[in-house]
C-alpha positions in Angstrom: 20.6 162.8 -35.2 24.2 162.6 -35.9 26.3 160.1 -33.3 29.7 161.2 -32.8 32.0 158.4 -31.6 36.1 159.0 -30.9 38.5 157.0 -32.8 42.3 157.0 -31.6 44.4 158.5 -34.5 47.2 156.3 -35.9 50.3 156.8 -34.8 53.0 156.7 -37.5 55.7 154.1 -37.0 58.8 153.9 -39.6 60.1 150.5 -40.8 63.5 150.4 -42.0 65.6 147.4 -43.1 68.1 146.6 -46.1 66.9 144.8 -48.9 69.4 141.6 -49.5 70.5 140.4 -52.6 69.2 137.4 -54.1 65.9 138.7 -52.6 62.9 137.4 -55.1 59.0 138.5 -55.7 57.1 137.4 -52.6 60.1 137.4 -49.6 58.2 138.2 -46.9 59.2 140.8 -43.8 58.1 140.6 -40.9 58.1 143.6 -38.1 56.3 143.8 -34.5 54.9 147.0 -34.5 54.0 146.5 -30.8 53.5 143.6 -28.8 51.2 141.5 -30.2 50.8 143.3 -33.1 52.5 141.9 -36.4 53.3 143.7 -39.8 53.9 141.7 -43.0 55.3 143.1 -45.6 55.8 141.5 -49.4 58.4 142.2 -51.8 57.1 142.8 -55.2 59.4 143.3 -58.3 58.6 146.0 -60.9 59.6 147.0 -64.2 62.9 149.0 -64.5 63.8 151.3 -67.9 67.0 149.7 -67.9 67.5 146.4 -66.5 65.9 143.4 -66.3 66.3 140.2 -63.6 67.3 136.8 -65.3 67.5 134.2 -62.5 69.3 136.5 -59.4 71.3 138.3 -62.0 70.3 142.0 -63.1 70.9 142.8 -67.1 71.2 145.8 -69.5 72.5 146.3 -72.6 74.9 148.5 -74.3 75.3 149.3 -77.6 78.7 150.7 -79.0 80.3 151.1 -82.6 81.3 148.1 -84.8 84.9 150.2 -84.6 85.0 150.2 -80.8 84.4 147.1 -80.7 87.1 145.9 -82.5 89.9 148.3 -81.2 88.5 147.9 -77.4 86.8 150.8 -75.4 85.3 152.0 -72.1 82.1 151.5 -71.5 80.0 153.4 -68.1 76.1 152.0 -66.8 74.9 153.5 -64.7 74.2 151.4 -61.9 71.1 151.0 -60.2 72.0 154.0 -57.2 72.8 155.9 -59.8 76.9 155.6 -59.9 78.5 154.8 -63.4 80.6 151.9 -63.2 83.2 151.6 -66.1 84.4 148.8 -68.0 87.3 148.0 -70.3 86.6 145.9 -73.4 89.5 144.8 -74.5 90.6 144.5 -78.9 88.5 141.6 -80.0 87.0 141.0 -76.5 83.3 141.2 -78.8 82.7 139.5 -81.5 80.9 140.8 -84.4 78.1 138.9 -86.1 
C-alpha cells in the first residue's frame, strides 16, 4: 500500500539587498526569514569576459592604435551595468614600447 503523508508547500520569500563595494569571495549575509529561522547566504566571485578583480580594484584592457596613442583619443568601456564611460587620453599620455 501506498502511505500518503501532507507536506506544507514552501512559501516563496524574496531577499533583496545591495551588494557593497570592496565586497570579497566568502562575505557572508545574513537574513531572518522568520523568527527563529536564519538564512546565510555566501558571496562567490565568478569569471567575467571582460574584467578581472586585482586586490578591490576591477581591470580591463583596451587596445587602440599606435597613432591614437600618440596624438590622444577617447576611449568608451563599457562598464559593468552596461553604461560606456569615456575617457580622454591625452598626446603622449601612453607610452609606446
Amino acid at each position: 500500500g501506498f502511505c500518503h503523508i501532507s507536506v506544507p508547500r514552501p512559501k516563496k520569500t524574496v531577499f533583496q539587498t545591495g551588494i557593497k563595494k570592496g565586497w570579497k569571495a566568502g562575505t557572508k549575509l545574513k537574513f531572518e526569514a522568520e523568527p527563529g529561522f536564519v538564512v546565510i547566504f555566501e558571496i562567490r566571485e565568478g569569471r567575467h569576459d571582460r574584467y578581472k578583480r586585482i586586490g578591490d580594484d576591477l581591470v580591463t584592457s583596451v587596445v587602440i592604435g599606435s597613432k591614437e596613442a600618440r596624438k590622444g583619443c577617447a576611449v568608451a568601456i563599457r562598464t559593468l551595468d552596461g553604461d560606456d564611460a569615456e575617457f580622454k587620453l591625452r598626446k603622449g599620455q601612453i607610452g609606446l614600447e
